[in-house]
C-alpha positions in Angstrom: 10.4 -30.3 16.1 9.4 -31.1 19.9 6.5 -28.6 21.1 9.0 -27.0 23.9 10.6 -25.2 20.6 7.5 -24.4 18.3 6.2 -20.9 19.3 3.6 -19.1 21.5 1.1 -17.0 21.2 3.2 -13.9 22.0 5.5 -14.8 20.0 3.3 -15.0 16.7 1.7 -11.7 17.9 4.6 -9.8 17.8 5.3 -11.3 14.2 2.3 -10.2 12.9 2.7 -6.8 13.8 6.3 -6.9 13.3 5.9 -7.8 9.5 3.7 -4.5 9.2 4.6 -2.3 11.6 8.1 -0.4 9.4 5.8 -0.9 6.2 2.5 0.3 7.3 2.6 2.6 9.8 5.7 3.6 12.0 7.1 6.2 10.2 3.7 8.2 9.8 4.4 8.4 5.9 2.1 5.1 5.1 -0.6 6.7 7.8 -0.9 10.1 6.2 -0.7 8.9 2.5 -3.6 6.2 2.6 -5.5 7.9 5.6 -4.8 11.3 6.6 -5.1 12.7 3.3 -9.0 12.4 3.8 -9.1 13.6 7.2 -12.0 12.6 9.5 -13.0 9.7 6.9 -9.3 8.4 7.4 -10.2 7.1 11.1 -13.2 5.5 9.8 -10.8 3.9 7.3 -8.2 2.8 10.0 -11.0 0.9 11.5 -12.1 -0.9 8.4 -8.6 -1.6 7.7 -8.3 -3.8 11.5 -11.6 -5.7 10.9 -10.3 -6.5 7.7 -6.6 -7.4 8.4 -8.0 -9.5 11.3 -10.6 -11.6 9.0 -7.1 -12.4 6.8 -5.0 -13.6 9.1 -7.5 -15.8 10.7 -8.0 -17.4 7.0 -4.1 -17.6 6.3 -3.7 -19.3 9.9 -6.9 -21.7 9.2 -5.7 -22.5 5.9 -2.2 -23.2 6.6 -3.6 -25.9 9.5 -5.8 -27.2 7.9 -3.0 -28.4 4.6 -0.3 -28.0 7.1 1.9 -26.1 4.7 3.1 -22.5 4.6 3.9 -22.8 0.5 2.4 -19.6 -0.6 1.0 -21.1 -3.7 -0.8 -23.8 -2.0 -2.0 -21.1 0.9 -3.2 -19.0 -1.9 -5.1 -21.7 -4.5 -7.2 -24.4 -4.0 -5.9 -27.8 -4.7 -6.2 -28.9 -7.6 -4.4 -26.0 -10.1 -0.5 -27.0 -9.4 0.1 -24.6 -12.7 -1.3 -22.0 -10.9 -0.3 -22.3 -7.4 3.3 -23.0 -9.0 2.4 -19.3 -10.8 0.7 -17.5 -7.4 3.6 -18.9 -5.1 6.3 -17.5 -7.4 4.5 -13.6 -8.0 3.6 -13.5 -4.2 8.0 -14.3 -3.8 8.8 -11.4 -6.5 5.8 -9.0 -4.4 7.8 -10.0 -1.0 11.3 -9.0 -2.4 9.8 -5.5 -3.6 9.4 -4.8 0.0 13.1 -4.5 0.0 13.4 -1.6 -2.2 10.3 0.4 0.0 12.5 -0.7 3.2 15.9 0.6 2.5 14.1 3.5 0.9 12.8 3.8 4.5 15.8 3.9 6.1 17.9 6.0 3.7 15.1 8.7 4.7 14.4 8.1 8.3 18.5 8.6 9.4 18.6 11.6 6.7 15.9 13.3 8.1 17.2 13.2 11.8 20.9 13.6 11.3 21.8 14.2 7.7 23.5 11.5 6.6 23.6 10.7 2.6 20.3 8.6 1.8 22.2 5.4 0.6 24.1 5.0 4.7 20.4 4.0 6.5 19.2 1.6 3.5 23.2 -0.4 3.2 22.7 -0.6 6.9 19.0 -2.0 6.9 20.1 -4.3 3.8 23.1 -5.8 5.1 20.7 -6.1 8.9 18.2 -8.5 6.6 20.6 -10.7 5.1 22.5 -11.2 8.5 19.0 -12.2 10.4 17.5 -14.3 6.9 20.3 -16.3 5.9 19.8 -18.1 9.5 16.0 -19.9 9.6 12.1 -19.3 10.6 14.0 -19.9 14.8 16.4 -16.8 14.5 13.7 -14.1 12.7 11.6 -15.2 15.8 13.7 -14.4 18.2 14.6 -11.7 16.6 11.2 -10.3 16.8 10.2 -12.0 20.2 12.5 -9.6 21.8 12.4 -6.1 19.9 8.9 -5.8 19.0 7.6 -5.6 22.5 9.5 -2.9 23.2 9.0 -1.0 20.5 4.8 -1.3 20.5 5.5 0.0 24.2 7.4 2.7 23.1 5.9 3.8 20.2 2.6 4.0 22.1 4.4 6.3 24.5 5.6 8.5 22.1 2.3 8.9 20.4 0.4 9.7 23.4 2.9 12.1 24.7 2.8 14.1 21.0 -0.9 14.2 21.8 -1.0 15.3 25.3 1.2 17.9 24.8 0.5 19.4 21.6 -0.5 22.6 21.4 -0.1 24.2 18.3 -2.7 25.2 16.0 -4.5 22.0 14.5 -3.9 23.2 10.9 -5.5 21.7 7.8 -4.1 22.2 4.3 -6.2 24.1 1.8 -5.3 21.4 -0.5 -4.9 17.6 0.6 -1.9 15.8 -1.6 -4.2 12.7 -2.9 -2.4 10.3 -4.9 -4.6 9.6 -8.1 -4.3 5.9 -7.6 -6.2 6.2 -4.2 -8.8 8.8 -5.0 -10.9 8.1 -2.1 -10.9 6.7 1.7 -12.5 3.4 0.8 -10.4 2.7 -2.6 -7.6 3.7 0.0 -8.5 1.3 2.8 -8.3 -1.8 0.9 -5.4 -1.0 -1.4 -3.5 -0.4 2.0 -4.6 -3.7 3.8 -3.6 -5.2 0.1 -0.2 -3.8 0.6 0.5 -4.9 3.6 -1.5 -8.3 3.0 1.4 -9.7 1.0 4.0 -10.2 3.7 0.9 -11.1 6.2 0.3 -14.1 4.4 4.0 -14.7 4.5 4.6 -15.1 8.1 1.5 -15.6 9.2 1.3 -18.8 7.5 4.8 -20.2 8.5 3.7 -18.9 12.3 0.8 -21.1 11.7 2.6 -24.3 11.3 5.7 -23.6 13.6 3.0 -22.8 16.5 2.7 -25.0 19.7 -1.3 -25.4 18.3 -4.2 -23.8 16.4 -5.3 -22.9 19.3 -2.2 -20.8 19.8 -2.0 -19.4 16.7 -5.7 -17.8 16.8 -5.1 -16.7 19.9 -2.1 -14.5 18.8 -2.9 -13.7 15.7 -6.0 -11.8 17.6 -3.6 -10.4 20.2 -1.5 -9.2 16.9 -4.3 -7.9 14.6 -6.0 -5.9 17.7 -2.5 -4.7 18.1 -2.0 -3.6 15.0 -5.2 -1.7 15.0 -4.5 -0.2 17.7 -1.1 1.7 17.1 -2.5 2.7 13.4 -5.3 4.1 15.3 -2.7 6.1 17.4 -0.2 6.9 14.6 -3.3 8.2 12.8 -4.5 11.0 15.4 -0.7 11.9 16.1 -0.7 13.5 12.6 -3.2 14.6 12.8 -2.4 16.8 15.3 -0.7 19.5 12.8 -2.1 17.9 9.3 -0.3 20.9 6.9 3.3 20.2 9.1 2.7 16.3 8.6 1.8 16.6 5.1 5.6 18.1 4.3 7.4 16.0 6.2 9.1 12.4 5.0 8.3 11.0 8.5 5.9 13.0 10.1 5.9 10.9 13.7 9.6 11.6 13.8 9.2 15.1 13.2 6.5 15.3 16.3 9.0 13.7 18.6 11.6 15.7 17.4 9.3 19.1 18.8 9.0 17.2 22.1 12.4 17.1 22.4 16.0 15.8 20.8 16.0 12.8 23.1 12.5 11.6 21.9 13.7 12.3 18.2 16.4 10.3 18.7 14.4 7.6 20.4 11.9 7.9 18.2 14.7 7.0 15.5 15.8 3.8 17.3 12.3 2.5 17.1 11.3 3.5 13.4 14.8 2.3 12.2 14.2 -1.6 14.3 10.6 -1.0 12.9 11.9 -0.9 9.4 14.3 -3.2 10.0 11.6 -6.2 11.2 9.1 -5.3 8.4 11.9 -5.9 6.3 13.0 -9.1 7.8 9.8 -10.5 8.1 9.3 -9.7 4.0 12.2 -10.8 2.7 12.1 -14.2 4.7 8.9 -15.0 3.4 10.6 -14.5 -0.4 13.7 -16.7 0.7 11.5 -19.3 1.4 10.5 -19.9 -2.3 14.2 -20.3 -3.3 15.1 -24.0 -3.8 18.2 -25.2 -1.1 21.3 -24.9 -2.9 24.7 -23.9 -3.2 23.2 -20.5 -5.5 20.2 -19.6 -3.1 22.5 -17.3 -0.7 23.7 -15.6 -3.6 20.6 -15.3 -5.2 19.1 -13.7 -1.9 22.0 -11.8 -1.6 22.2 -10.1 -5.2 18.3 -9.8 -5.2 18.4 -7.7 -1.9 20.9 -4.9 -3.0 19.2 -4.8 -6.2 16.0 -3.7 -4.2 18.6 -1.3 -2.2 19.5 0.1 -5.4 16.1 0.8 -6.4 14.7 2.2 -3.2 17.3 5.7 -3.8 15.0 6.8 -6.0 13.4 8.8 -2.9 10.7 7.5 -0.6 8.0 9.7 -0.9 8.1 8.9 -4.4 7.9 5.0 -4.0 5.1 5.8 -0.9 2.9 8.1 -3.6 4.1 5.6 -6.5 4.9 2.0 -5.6 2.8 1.5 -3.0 -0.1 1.5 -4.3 0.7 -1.1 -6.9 1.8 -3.3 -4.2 -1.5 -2.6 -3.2 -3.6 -3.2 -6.4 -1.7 -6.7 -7.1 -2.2 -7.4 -3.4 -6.2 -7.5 -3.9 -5.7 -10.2 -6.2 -4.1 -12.3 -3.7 -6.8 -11.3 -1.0 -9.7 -12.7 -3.7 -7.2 -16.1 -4.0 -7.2 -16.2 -0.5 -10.5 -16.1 0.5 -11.6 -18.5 -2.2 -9.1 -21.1 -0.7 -10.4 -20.5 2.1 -14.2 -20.6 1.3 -13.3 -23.8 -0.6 -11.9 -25.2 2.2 -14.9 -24.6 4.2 -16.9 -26.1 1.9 -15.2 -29.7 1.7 -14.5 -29.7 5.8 -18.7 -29.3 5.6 -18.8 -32.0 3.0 -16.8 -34.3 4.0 -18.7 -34.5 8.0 -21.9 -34.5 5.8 -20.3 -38.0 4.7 -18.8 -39.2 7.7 -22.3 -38.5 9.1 -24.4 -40.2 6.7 
């Protein structure tokens, strides 16, 4: 591939938030459920949630340079244990095609809650989205995102702020916060939520990394996509909790904010949760497609394992949010402690091996 058609660092910035943005924060849901449940300690959590989601992208970008691979096995292991980077590389796919069922669950809600329609329209429409966008290559999900994401950061930032300006209701607190009893507390919370959203990190970050026009590049927008990132959790975060007892009852609180601005924000607001949705979804399932050997089966095999997920995700999505979630979450801090032995590994030997060339 000549470097005119390997990407920027805009373009990798926009990935990385696009691969978390429908997943981790848009809808308000994700926000309130890891975060706002503990009120003030949930923006000290937000914060420890960017340092931290910065630190792993800069080791899945350094990692995937440095071997110049994005096979999630060998980003996640240290050479040497093909067993178990065969193993690693093959869970982190089944984790990445679980995202679908969260997604579609997403969008079932999201166009039920703002115009009625049956749960099972918004996730066959985000479903049959994904597989038109994947079944193309690494080029077409860039562009994809290259183009919408942009727009939507812009606009979702706009949205928050104008929730916030204009708010003035009563700041209401619930007398009892709904805490799930697999995150008991902020800081158990925190890194069970970067763990979720870690998985499909990883993912793209790592194919960003070697489709990038240099390392350079790819630090440079994976800092302009972390701070990003940061940043609109941040805002999402003090949106809800404008009215914390009205954003604890709703399926989408954010939505529900623009909504009370106006019907024209709601419905804008809907556009950009439902592309939001759409890219997080996109962004996971690609990185799962990529561990299916080329073949005449692998389309159907994405294909059957994609409405599959949108078959599981009717099952309501507060109830996967509450439920599912946090599993995600627990299995993805076992990939985090992969990770960053890989990477302190690999450190280690680049040391070693100038102490030799030195000597």
């Amino acid at each position: 591939m000549g470097n005119s058609k390997k990407i920027g660092a805009l373009n990798i910035a926009v990935l990385y938030v696009g691969c978390m943005m429908g997943a981790g924060f848009a809808s308000g849901r994700e926000t309130w459920q890891f975060f706002g449940v503990f009120d003030k300690w949930g923006i000290l959590g937000v914060g420890l949630f960017a340092v931290i989601i910065l630190a792993i992208g800069y080791m899945t970008i350094y990692i995937a340079n440095t071997l110049g691979t994005n096979d999630l096995g060998k980003i996640m292991i240290p050479e040497g244990h093909p067993g178990l980077e065969k193993l690693c590389g093959n869970l982190m796919a089944g984790m990445l095609s679980i995202v679908i069922v969260l997604m579609t669950s997403a969008g079932g809600a999201l166009l039920n809650q703002q115009f009625g329609l049956p749960s099972f329209v918004g996730g066959l429409i985000i479903v049959v989205l994904v597989l038109a966008t994947v079944m193309g290559n690494f080029a077409r999900v860039s562009r994809v995102f290259k183009y919408v994401m942009p727009v939507l950061c812009i606009a979702m930032i706009l949205t928050c702020l104008a929730v916030i300006i204009t708010f003035d209701g009563p700041a209401r607190v619930p007398e009892k916060f709904d805490i799930s009893p697999m995150t008991p507390n902020w800081i158990v919370s925190t890194f069970l939520y970067v763990a979720y959203n870690v998985i499909g990190l990883i993912a793209i970050m790592a194919t960003a990394a070697i489709n990038a026009k240099s390392y350079k590049t790819t630090k440079i927008g994976a800092l302009l996509g972390g701070t990003a990132v940061g940043v609109l959790a941040m805002l999402i975060l003090l949106t809800i909790r404008c009215d914390m007892v009205f954003s604890q009852g709703m399926d989408m609180p954010v939505l529900g904010y623009a909504d009370n601005l106006s019907k024209g924000m709601g419905v804008l607001y809907t556009i950009i949760l439902f592309c939001a949705i759409y890219s997080t979804a996109t962004s996971n399932y690609y990185g799962f497609t990529t561990k299916i050997k080329e073949g005449p089966k692998k389309n159907f095999i994405v294909v059957i394992t994609a409405f599959v997920g949108y078959l599981l995700g009717l099952v309501g999505f507060k109830n996967i949010i509450s439920y599912l979630t946090p599993v995600i979450g627990y299995i993805g801090l076992i990939f985090i402690g992969l990770l960053v032995w890989n990477f302190i590994s690999l450190i280690i030997k680049e040391h070693k091996d100038e102490d030799k060339s030195l000597s």
